[in-house]
C-alpha positions as CSV (number, residue, x, y, z in Angstrom):
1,X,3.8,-3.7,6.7
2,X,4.8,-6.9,8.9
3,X,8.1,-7.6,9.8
4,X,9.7,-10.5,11.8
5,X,12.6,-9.1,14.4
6,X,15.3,-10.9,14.9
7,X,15.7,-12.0,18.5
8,X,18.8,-14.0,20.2
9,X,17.9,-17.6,19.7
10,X,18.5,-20.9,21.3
11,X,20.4,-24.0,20.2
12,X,21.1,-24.2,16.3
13,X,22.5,-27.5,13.9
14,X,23.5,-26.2,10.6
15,X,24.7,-28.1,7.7
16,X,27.7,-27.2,6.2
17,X,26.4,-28.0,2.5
18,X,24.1,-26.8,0.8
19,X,20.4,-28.5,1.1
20,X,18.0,-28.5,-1.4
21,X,14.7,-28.3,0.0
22,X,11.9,-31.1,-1.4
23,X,8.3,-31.3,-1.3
24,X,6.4,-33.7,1.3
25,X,5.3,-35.5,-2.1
26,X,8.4,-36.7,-3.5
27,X,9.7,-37.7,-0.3
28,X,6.5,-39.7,0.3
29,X,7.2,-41.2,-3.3
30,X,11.1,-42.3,-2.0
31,X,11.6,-46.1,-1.5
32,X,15.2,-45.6,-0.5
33,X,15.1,-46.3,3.5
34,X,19.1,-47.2,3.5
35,X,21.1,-45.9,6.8
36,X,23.7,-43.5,6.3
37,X,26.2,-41.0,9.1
38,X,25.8,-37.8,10.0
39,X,29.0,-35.7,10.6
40,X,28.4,-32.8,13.4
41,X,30.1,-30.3,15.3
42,X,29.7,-29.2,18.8
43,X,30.8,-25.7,18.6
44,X,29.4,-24.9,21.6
45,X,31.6,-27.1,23.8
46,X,35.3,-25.5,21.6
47,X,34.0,-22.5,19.6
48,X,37.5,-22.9,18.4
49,X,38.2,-26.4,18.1
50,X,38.2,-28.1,14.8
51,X,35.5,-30.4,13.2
52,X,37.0,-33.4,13.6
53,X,37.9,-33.0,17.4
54,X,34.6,-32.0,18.5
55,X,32.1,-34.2,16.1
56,X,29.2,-36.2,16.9
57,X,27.8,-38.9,14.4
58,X,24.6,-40.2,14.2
59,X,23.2,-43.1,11.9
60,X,19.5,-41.7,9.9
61,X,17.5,-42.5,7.1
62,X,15.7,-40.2,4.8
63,X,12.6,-41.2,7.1
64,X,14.3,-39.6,10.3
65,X,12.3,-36.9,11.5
66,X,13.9,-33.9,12.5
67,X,12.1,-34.3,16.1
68,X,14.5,-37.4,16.4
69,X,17.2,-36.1,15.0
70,X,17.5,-33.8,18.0
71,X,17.0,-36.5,20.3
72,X,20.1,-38.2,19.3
73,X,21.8,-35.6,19.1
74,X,20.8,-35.4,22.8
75,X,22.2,-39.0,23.1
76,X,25.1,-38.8,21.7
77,X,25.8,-35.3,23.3
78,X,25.0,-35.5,27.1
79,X,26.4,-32.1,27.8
80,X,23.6,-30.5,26.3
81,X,20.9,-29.5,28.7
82,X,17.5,-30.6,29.1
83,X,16.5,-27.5,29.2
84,X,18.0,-25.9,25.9
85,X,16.5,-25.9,23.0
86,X,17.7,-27.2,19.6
87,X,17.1,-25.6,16.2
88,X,17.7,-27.3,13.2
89,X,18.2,-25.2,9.9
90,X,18.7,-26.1,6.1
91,X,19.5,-23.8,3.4
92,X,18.5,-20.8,6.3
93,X,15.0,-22.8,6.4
94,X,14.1,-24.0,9.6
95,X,13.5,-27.5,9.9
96,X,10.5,-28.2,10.9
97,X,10.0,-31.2,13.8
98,X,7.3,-33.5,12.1
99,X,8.9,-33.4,8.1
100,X,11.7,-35.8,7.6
101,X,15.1,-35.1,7.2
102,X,14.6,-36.5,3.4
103,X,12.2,-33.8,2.8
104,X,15.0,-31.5,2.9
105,X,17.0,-33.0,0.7
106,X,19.7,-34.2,3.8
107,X,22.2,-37.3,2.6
108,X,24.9,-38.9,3.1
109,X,28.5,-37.4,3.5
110,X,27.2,-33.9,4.6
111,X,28.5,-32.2,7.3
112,X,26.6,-30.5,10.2
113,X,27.2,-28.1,13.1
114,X,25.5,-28.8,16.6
115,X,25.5,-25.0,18.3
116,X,23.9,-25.1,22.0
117,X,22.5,-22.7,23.5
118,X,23.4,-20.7,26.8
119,X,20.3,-19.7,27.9
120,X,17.3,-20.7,29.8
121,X,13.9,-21.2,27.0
122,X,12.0,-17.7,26.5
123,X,10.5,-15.5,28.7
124,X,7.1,-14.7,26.7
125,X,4.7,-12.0,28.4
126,X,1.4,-11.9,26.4
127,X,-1.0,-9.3,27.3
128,X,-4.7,-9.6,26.7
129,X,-7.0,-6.7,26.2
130,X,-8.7,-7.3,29.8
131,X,-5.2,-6.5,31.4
132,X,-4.6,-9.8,32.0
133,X,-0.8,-10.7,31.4
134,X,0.4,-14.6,31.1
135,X,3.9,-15.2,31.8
136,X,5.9,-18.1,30.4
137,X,8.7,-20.0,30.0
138,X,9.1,-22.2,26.9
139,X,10.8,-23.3,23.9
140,X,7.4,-25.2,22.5
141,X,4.3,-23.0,20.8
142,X,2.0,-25.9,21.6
143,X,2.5,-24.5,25.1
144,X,1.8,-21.0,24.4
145,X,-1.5,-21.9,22.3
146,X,-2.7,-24.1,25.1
147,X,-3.1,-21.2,27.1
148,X,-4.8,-19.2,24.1
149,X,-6.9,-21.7,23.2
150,X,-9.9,-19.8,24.3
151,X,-9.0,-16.8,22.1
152,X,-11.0,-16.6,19.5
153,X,-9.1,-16.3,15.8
154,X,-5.2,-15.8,15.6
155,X,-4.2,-13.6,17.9
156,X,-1.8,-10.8,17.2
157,X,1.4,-9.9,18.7
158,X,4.1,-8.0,18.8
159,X,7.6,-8.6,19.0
160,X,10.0,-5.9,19.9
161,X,7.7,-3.3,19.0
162,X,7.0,-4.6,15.6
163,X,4.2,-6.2,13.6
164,X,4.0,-10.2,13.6
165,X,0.9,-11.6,11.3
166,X,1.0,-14.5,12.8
167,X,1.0,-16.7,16.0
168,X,3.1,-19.6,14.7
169,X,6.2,-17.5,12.3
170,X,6.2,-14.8,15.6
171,X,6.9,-17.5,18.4
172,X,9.1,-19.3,16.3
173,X,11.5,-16.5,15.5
174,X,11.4,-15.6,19.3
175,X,12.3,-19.4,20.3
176,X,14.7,-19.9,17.6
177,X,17.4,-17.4,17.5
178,X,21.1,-17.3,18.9
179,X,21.5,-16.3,22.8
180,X,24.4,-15.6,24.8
181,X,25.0,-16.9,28.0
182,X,24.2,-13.8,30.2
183,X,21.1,-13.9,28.4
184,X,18.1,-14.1,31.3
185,X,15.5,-13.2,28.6
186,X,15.4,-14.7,25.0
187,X,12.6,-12.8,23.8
188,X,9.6,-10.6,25.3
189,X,6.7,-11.4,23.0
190,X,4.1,-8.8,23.5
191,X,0.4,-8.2,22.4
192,X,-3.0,-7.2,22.9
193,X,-5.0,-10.3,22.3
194,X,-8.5,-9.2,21.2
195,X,-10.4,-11.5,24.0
196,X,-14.1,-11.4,22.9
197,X,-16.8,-10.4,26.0
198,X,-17.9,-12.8,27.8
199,X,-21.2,-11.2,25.7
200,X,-20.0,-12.4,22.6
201,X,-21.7,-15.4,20.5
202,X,-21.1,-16.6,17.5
203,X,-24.0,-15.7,14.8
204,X,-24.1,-16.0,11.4
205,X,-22.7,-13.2,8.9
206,X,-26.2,-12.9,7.4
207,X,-28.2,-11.7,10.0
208,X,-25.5,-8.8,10.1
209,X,-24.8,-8.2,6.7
210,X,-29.0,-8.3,6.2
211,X,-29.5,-4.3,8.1
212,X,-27.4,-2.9,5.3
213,X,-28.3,1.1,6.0
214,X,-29.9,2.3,2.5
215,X,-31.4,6.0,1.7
216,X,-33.7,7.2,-0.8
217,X,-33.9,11.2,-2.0
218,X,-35.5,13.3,-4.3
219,X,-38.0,12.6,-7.3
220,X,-39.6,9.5,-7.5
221,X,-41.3,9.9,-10.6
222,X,-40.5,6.9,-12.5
223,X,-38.7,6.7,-15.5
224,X,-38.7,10.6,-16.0
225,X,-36.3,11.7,-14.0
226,X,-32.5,9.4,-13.6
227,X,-31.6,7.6,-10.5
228,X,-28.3,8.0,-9.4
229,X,-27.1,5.1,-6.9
230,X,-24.2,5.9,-4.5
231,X,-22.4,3.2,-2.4
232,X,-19.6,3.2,-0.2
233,X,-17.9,0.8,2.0
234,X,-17.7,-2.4,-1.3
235,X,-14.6,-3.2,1.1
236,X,-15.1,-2.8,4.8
237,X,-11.9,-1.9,5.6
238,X,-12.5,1.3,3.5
239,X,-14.0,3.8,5.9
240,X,-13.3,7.1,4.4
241,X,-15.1,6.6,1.4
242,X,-18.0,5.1,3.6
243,X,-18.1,8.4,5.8
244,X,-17.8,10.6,2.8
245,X,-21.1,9.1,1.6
246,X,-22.6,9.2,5.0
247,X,-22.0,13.0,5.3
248,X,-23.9,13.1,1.3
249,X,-26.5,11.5,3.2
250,X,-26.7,13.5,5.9
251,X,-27.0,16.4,3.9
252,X,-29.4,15.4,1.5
253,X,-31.7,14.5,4.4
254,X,-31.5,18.4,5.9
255,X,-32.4,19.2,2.3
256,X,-32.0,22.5,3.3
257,X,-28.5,23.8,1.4
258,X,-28.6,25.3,-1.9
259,X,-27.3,21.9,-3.7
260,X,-29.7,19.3,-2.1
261,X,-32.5,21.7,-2.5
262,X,-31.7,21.7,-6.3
263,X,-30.7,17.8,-6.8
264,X,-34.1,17.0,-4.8
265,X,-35.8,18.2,-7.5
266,X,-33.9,16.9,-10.3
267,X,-33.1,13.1,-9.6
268,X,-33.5,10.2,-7.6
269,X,-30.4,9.2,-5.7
270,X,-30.4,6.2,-3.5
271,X,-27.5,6.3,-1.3
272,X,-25.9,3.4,0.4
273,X,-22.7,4.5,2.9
274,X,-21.8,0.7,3.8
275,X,-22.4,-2.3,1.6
276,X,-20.3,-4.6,3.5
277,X,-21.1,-4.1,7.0
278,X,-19.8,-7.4,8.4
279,X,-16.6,-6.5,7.1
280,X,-16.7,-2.5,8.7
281,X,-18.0,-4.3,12.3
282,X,-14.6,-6.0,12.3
283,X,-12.7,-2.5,12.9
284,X,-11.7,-1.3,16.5
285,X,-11.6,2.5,14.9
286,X,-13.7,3.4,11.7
287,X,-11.4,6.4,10.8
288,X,-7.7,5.4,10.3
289,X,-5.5,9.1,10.2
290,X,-1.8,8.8,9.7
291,X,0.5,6.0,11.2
292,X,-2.3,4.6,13.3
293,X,-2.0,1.1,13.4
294,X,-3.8,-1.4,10.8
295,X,-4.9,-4.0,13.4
296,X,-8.1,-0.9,14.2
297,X,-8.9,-2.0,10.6
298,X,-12.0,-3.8,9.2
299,X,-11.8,-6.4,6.9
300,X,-11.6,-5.6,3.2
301,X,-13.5,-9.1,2.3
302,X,-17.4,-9.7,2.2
303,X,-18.8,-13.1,4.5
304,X,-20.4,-15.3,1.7
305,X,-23.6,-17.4,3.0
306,X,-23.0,-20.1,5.7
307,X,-20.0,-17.8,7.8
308,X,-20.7,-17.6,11.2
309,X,-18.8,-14.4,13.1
310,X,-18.2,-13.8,16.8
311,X,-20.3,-10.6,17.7
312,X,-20.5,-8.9,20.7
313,X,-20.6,-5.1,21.9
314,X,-21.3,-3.4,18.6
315,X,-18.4,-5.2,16.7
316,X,-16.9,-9.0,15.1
317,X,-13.9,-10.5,16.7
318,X,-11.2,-12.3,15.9
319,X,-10.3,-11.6,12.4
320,X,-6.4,-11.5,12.5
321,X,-4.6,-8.5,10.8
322,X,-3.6,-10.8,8.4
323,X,-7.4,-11.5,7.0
324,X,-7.9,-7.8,7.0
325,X,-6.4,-7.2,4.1
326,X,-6.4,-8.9,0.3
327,X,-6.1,-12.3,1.9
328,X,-9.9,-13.0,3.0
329,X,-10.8,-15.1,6.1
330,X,-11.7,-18.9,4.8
331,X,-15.5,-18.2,2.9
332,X,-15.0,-14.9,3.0
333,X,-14.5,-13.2,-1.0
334,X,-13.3,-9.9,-2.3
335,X,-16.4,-8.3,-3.3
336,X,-15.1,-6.5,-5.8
337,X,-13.8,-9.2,-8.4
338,X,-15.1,-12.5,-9.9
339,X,-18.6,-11.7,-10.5
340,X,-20.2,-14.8,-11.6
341,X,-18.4,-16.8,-8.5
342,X,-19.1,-14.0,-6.4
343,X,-21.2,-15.5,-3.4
344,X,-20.7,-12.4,-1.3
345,X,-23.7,-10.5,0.8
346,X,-22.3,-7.4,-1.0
347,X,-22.6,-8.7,-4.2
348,X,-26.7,-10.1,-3.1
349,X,-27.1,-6.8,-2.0
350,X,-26.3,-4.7,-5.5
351,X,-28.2,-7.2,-7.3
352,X,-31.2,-6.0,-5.2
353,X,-30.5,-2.1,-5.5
354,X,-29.8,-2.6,-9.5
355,X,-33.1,-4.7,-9.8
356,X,-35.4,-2.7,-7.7
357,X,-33.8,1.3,-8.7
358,X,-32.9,0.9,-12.0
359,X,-30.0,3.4,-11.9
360,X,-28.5,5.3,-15.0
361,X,-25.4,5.5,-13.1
362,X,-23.4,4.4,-10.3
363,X,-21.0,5.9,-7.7
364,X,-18.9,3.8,-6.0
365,X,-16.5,5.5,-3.1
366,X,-13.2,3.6,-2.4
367,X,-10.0,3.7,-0.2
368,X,-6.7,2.9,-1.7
369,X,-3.2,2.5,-0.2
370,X,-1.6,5.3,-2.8
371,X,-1.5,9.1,-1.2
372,X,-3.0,10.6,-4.7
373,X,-6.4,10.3,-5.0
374,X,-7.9,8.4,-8.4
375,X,-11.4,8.6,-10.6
376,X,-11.3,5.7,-12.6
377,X,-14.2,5.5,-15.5
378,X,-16.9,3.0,-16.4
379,X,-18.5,5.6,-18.4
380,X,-18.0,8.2,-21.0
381,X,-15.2,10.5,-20.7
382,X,-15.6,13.9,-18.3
383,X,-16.3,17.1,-20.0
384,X,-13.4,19.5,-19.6
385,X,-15.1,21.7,-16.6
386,X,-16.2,18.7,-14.8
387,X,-12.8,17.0,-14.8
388,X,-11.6,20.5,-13.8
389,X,-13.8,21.0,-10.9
390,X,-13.1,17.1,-9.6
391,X,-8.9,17.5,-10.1
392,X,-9.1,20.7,-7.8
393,X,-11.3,18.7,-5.1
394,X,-9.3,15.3,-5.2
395,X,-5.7,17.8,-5.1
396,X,-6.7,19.6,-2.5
397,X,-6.9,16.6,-0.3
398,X,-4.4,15.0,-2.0
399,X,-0.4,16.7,-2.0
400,X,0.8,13.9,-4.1
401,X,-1.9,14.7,-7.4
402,X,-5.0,13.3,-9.0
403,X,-5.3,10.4,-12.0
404,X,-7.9,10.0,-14.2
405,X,-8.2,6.6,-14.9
406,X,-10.4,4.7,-17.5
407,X,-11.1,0.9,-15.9
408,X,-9.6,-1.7,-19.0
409,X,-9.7,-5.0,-16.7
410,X,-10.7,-7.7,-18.9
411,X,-12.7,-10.9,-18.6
412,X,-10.0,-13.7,-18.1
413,X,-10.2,-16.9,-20.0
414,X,-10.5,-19.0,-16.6
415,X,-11.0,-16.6,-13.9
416,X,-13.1,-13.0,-13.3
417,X,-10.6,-10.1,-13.6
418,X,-13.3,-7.6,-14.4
419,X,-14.1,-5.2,-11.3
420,X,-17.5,-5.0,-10.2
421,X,-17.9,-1.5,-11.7
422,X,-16.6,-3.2,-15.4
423,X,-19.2,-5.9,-15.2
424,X,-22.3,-3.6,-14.3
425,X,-21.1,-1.5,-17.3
426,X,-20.4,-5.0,-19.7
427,X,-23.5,-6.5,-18.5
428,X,-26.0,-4.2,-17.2
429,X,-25.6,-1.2,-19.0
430,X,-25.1,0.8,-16.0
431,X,-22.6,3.4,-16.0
432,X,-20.1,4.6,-13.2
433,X,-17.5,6.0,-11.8
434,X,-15.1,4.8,-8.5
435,X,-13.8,7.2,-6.0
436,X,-10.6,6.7,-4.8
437,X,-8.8,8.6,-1.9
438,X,-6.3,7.7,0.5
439,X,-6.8,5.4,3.3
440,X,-5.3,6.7,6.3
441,X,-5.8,10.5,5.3
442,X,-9.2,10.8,7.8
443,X,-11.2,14.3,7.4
444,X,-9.7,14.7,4.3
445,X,-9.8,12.1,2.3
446,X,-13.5,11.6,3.8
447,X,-14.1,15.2,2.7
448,X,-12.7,14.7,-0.2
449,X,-15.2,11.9,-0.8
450,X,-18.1,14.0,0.1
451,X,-16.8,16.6,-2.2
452,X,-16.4,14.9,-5.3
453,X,-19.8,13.2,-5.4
454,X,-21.5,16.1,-4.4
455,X,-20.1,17.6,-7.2
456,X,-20.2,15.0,-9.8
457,X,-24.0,14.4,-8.8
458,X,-24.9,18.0,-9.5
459,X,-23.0,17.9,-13.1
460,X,-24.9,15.0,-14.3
461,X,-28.4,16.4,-12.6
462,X,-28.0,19.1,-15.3
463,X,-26.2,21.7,-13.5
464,X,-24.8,24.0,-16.2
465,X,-23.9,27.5,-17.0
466,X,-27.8,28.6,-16.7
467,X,-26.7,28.1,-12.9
468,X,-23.5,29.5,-13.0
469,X,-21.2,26.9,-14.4
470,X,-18.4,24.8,-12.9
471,X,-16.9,27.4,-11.1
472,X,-20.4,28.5,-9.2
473,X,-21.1,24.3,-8.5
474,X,-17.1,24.4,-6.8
475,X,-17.7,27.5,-4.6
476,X,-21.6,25.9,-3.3
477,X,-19.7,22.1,-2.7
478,X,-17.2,23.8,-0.3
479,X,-20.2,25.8,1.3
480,X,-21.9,22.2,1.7
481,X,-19.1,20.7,2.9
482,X,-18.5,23.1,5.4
483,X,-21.9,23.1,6.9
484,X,-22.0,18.8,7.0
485,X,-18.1,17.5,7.2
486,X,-17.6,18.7,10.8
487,X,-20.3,17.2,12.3
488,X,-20.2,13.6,10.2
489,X,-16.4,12.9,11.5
490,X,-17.2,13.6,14.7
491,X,-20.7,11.2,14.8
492,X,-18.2,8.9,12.5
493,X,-18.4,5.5,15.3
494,X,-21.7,6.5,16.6
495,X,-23.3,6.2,12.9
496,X,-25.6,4.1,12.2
497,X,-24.3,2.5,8.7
């Protein structure tokens, strides 16, 4: 979803020959220190000259850093401005300052070309969230992170209107590129820097993740009637699924329509909307609808014990765009895979729910980046009328269709690849199914949600033709979600979850 833009750039040296790029290690390992010539060009100087009129040699060593490689090239080439900056590329891979030349594989006998630069060094603008904007000209990121330091996390910017993950590739793409000489501006970098309030503190993820929000409903007659446990929000980032199972909630507490009256008297359900709460306070917008942008995300992964966060004003700061999604913050985990290395509050908290509700089965409502919407099975297969009544719900919200999936992942010889709901099934015996609906599709998808369990719940209460059937159950879930959908979207950032 991230995409570097290419921006005019300031001075380049490219060699001529290919350069195979080595590791730091078997550089390190290199006891060849012997001096060898450079051969460069300074097209800048006679774009059209030749390379023999216009070169510049310089005498390295595998052991020359690139950093002084451009100084003397400086030397040796006084025309070149203090002021312009020098980028060095091998193989279209930017060298960095502090590897040596040897690391990239640079010998003797190649041939370089020196380009300068007509420009001044960048113009960055950087825009905080307070409406404060800092103004810079530079070619060096040290700068620009000197004046961030007090940001919290890696900040996210933008760079002609699109996406950069991070600080360091996004500067560097701005600060590298080609200019020409009427250029005035190299590059506006742009962004809303997510500055913490002065409010903020750092805390650790356990005393958040430790108010998980969890309902009980209905008969609590042990062991004679089944216990149905419902949890949303496994990954905090998917906040559909969560508000779908807020708005069950909600309507089970009114216990007033025709289908809560009826499970109330037929189960227990114990209904969870958010299991990973650190990971939902990281968002900036619970319900994502269309092309709204990712950044208002929370973070898919799950805090593991010892995390501190920064929280302040009802929310976590600092987690980067990039940490949002399956790449978790360091000690942060995806809740949803490797069990037994699993150190992740969401993981402590379904332990506890399985130990102290023994549940026959589990619902589990996800968000996934496909526009179909998915069931996928930890349990036996659906009965023809229940799979009929869930494919019109999930296509309804869904243009692009409804799968039914059965979950086959597999314990791996070295590493977890079973999903949670696989495990509880291997392991515990427990039964289940996994909701999944499009991310960014709002209402719906969070409708859709509400919907499905609703109905699912009803049809394994022992809801049946004596009460009308499939059909029947379909017409009193859109009655239910009519009188309850409305309402929870609205009340979506006030809830309490």
């Amino acid at each position: 979803m991230s995409a570097l833009v290419a921006t005019p750039s300031s001075s380049v040296m490219r060699f001529s020959e290919p350069c195979k790029p080595l590791s730091l290690g078997s550089v390190r390992k290199s006891t060849v220190t012997a001096s060898f010539l450079v051969t460069c060009v300074d097209r800048a100087t006679a774009p059209g000259g030749n390379a023999h009129s216009n070169s510049i040699k310089i005498s390295v060593h595998a052991g020359t850093l690139v950093s002084e490689v451009k100084a003397l090239l400086r030397d040796a080439r006084a025309t070149i401005p203090a002021n312009k900056h020098l980028r060095v590329v091998c193989c279209g891979e930017d060298m960095s300052d502090d590897r040596s030349i040897g690391s990239y594989n640079v010998h003797a006998g190649q041939v370089a070309a020196l380009v300068v630069c007509r420009c001044t060094a960048p113009l960055v603008f950087i825009k905080t969230n307070a409406g404060l904007t800092i103004t810079m000209k530079t070619c060096d990121q040290a700068d620009v992170l000197k004046q961030l330091g007090g940001i919290n996390g890696t900040p996210e910017l933008l760079a002609a209107g699109e996406e950069i993950k991070r600080l360091h590739p996004a500067l560097h793409s701005i600060m590298s590129c080609d200019a020409t000489e009427e250029s005035s501006v190299v590059g506006a970098l742009h962004t809303t820097l997510e500055l913490p309030p002065s409010s903020a503190e750092s805390v650790p993820a356990e005393v958040l993740a430790s108010t998980v929000t969890v309902h009980s409903f209905g008969s609590s007659a042990a062991r004679t009637k089944p216990t149905f446990l419902i949890v949303g929000g496994v990954h905090g980032n998917e906040t559909c699924g969560m508000l779908g199972v807020e708005a069950l909630a909600q309507y089970l507490r009114k216990a007033e329509g025709k289908l809560a009256k009826f499970l109330m008297t037929r189960c227990r359900m114990v209904v969870a909307p958010c299991a990973n709460r650190v990971g939902m306070l990281c968002a900036k917008k619970r319900l994502l609808v269309g092309n709204e942008p990712l950044d208002e995300w929370g973070v898919r992964s799950s805090p593991t014990p010892g995390c501190n966060v920064v929280y302040g004003n009802g929310r976590v700061w600092g987690v980067p765009l990039g940490n949002k999604g399956s790449e978790p913050p360091a000690g942060w985990q995806d809740p949803n895979r490797g069990w037994k290395e699993n150190r992740t509050f969401v993981k402590q908290h379904l332990e506890e729910w399985l130990d102290s509700y023994e549940p026959e089965m589990t619902f589990f409502s996800h968000d996934w980046a496909p526009t179909k919407g998915m069931l996928c099975l930890n349990c036996p297969s659906v009965d023809k009328e229940t799979f009929a009544g869930v494919d019109e719900i999930f296509r309804h919200a869904h243009s692009a269709g409804f799968v039914l999936a059965e979950d086959k992942s597999e314990k791996g010889a070295e590493h977890e690849k079973r999903t949670l709901p696989r495990v509880l099934l291997e392991e515990k015996g427990v039964e289940s199914y996994t909701l999944e609906t499009h991310f960014m599709g709002g209402a719906a998808s969070a409708g859709c949600h509400f919907e499905a369990l609703l109905f699912l719940l009803c049809r394994h209460a022992g809801w049946d033709r004596g009460n009308g059937g499939a059909e029947e159950l379909r017409r009193e879930v859109d009655v239910a979600s009519r009188s309850v959908m409305r309402q929870a979207v609205e009340g979506v950032e006030k809830a309490v979850w």
